[in-house]
Short mmCIF file of the C-alpha atoms (twelve columns), coordinates in Angstrom:
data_MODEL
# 
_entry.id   MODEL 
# 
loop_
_atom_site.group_PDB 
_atom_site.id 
_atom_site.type_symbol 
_atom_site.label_atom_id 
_atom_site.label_alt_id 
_atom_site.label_comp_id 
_atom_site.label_asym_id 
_atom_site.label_seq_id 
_atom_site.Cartn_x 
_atom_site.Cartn_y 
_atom_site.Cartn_z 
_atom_site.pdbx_PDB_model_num 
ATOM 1  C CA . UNK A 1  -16.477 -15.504 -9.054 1 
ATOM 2  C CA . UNK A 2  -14.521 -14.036 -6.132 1 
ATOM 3  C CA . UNK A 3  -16.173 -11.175 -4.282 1 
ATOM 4  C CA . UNK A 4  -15.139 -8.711  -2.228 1 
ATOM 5  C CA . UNK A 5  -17.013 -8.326  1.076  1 
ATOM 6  C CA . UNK A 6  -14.665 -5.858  3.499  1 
ATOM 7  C CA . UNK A 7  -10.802 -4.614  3.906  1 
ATOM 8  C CA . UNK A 8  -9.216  -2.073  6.623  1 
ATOM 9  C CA . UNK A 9  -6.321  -1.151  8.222  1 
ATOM 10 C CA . UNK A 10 -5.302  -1.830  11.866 1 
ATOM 11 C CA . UNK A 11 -2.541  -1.538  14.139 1 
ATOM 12 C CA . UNK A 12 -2.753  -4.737  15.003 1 
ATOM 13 C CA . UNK A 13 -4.528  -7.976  14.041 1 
ATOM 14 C CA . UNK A 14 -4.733  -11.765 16.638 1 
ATOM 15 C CA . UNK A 15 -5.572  -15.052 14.948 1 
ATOM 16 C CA . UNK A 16 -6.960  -17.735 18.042 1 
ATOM 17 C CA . UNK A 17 -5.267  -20.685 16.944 1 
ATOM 18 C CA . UNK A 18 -8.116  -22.872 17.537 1 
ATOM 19 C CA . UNK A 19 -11.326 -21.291 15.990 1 
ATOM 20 C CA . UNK A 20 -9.272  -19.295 13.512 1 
ATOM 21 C CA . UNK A 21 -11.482 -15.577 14.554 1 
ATOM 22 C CA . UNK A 22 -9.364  -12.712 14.473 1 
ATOM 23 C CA . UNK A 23 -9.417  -9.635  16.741 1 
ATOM 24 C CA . UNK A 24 -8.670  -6.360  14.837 1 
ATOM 25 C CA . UNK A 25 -6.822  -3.786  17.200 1 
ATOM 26 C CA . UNK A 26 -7.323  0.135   16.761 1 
ATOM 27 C CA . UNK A 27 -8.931  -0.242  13.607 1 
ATOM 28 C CA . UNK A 28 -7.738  3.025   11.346 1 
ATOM 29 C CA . UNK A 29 -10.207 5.081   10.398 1 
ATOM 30 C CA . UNK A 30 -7.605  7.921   8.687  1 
ATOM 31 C CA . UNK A 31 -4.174  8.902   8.806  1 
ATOM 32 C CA . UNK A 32 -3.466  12.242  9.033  1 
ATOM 33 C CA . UNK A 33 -0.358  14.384  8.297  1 
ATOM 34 C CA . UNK A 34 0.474   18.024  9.411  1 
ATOM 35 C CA . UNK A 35 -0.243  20.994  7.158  1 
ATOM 36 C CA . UNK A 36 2.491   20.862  4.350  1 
ATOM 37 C CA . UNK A 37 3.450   17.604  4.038  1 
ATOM 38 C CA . UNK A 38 5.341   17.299  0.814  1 
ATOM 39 C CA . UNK A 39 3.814   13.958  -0.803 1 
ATOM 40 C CA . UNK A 40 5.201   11.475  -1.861 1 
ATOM 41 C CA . UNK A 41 6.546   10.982  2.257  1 
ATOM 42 C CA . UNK A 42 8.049   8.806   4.442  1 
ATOM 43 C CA . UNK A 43 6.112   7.851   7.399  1 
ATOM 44 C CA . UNK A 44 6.618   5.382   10.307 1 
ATOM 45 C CA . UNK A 45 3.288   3.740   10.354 1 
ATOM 46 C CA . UNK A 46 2.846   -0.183  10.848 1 
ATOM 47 C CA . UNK A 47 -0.407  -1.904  10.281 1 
ATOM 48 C CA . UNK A 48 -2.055  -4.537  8.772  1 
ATOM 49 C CA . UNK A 49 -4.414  -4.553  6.080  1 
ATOM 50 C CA . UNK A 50 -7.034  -6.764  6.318  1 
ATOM 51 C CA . UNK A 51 -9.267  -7.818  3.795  1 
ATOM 52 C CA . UNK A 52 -12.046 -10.411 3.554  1 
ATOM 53 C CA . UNK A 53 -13.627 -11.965 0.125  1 
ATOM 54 C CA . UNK A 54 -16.006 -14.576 -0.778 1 
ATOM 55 C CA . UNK A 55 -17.281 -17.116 -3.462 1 
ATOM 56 C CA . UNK A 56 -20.250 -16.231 -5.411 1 
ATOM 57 C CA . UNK A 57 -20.805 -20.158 -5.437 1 
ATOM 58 C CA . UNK A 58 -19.232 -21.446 -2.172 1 
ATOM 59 C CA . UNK A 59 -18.559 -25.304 -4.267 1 
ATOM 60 C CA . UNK A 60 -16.952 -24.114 -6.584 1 
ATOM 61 C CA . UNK A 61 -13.012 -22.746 -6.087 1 
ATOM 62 C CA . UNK A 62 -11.530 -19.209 -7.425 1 
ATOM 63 C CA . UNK A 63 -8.683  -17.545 -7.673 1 
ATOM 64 C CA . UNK A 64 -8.041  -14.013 -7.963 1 
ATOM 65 C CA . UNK A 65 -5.808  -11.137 -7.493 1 
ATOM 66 C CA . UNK A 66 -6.603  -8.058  -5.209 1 
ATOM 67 C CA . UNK A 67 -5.056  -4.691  -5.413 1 
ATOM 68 C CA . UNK A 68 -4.016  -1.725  -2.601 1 
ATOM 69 C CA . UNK A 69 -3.700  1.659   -4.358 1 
ATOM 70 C CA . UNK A 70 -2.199  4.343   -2.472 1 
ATOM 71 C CA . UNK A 71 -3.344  8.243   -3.657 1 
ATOM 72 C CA . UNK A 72 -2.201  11.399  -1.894 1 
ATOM 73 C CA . UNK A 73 -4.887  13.594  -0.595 1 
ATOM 74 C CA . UNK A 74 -5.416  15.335  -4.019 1 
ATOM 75 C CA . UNK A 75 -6.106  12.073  -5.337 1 
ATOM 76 C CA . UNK A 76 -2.548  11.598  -7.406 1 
ATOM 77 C CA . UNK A 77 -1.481  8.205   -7.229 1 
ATOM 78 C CA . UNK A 78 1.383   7.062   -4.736 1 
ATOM 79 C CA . UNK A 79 1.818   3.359   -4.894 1 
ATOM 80 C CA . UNK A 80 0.397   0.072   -6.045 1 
ATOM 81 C CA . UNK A 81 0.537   -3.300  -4.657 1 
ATOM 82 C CA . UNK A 82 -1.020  -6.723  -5.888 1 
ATOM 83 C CA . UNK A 83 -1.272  -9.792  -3.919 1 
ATOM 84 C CA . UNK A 84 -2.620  -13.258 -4.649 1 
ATOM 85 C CA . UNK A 85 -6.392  -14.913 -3.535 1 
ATOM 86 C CA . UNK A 86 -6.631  -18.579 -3.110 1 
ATOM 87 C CA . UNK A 87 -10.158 -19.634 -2.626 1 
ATOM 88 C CA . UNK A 88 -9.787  -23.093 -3.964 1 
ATOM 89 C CA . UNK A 89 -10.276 -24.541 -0.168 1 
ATOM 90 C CA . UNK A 90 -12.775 -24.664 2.225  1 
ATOM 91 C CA . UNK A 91 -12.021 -23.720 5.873  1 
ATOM 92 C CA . UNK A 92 -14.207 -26.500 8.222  1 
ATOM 93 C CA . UNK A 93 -13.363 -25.605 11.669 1 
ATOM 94 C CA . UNK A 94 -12.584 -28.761 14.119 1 
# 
């Protein structure tokens, strides 16, 4: 079964090409908008969600599908997103 361990937004996240660890940049903790902000709203933000998730048995491949839900600050929903987890490989770094 796939598990979900972590997931945040940052402005910016660097892969090293040889051990494969990633530095996360100005990790978000909020995003705020001024007093009066109609919702749904345009905004010119650009990050990248990361997100990390596990096997519960690491010899045995899943696959799975994650989800990003968007909610205004009343809690009514803005957006949805799915996107695809492929845990059928192991990573062995060389």
């Amino acid at each position: 079964m796939i598990r979900h361990s972590w997931s945040l937004l940052c402005s910016r996240c660097i892969t090293d090409p040889t051990s494969k660890n990633i530095t996360l940049v100005e990790v978000l903790e909020q995003i705020n908008a001024p007093p009066g902000t109609a919702f749904p709203t345009m905004a010119p933000v650009q990050t990248d969600f990361v997100s990390t998730w596990y096997r519960s048995d690491p010899n045995q491949g899943e696959r799975g599908t994650g989800r990003i839900v968007l909610n205004d600050p009343g809690g009514a929903l803005l957006d949805t997103t799915q996107f695809a987890i492929d845990l059928t490989s192991s990573f062995a770094p060389g």
